[in-house]
C-alpha positions in Angstrom: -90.0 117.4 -22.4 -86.3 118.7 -21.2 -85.5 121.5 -20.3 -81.7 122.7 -19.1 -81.1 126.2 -16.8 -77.8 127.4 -15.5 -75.8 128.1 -17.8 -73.6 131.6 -17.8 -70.6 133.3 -17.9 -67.5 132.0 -15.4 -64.1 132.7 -15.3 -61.2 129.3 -16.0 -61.2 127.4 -12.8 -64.5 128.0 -11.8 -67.7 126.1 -11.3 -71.2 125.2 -12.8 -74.3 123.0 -12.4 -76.3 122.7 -14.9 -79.7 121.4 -14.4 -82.4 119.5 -17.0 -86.0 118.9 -15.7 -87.3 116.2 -17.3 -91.3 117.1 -17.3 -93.4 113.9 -18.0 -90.4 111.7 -18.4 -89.8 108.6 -16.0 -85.9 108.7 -15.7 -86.0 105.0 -14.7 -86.6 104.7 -18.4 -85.3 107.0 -19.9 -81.1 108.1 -20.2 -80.2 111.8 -20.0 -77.0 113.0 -22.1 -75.7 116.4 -22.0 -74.4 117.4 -25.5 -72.3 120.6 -26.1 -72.4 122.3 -29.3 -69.8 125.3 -30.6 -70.8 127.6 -33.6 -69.7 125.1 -36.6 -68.9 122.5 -35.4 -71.0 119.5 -34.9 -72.8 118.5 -31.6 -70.5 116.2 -29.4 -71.4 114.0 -26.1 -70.4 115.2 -22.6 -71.8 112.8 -20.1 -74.8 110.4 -19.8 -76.5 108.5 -17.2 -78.6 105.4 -17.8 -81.9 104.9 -17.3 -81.8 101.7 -15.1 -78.6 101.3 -13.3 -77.4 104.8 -13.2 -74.0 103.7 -15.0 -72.2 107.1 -16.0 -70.3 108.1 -18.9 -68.0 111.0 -19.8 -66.3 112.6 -22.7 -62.8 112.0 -22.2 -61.8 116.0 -21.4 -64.3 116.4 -19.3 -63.1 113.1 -17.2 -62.7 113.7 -13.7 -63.9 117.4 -13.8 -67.5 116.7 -14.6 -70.1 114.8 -12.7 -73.2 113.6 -13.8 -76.2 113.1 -11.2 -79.6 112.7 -11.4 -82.7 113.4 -8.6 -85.7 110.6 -9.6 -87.6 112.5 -7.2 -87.0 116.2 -8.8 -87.2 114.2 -11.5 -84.0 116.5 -12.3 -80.6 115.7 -13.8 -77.6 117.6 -12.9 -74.3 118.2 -14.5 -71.8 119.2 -12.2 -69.2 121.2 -14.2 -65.0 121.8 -12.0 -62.3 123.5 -13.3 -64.0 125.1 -16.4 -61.8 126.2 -19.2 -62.4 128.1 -22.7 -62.3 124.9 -24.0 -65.7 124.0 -22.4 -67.2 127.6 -24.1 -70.6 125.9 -25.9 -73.9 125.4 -25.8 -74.9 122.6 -23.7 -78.3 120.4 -23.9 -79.8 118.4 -22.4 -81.2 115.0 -23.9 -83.4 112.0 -23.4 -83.3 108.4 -24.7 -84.6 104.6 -24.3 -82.3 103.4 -26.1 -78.9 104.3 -25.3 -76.4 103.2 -24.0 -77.9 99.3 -24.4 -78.9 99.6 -27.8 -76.1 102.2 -29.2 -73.7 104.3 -28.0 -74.1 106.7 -25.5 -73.3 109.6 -27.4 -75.2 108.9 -30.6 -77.2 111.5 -31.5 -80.2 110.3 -33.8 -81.4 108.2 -30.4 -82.0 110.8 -28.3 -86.0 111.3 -28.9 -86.2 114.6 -26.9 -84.4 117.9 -26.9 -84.4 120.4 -24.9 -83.6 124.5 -26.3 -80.0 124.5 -24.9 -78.1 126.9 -22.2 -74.9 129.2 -22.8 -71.8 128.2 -21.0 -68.9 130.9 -21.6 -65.6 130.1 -19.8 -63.6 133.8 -20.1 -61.3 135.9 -17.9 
């Protein structure tokens, strides 16, 4: 139902977008989180956008580097990823919920109904 493209390898300091297609999903209903995951450790929030009144949220690192955006009509949500550092080396995904961030947090993992298979971020010089 989501799936996330543009992911890849960047050097510190540079730039990214990373898109998620929501196929079949009305986004005036449904949030979209990005998540970022690093080999063991456990999945962590990055941003959201809410389904209704397009209120934003961030991780705190990522405050004021990433941007989070969303096209109803390309039905397409965007993260727009500044000054990238190694720190920001992970797996990112994309997500969709009705229930966050009303009913729970917007970083709460069991509430996000659809997944999508994830796209590789590496931040290296």
């Amino acid at each position: 139902q989501v799936v996330e493209s543009g992911g890849g390898l960047v050097q510190p300091g540079d730039s990214l977008t990373l898109s998620c297609v929501a196929n079949g999903l009305n986004l005036d209903w449904w949030a979209i989180g990005w998540f970022r995951q690093v080999p063991g450790k456990e999945r962590e929030g990055v941003s959201c956008i809410n389904k209704s009144d397009r209120r934003t949220y961030y991780k705190d690192s990522v405050k004021g580097r990433f941007t989070i955006s969303r096209d109803n009509a390309k039905n397409t949500v965007y993260l727009q990823m500044n000054n990238l550092n190694a720190e920001d080396t992970a797996v990112y995904f994309c997500a969709a919920s009705v229930y966050v961030p009303s009913g729970s947090p917007w970083n709460a993992r069991p509430e996000y109904d659809y997944w999508g298979q994830g796209t590789q971020v590496t931040v290296s010089s």
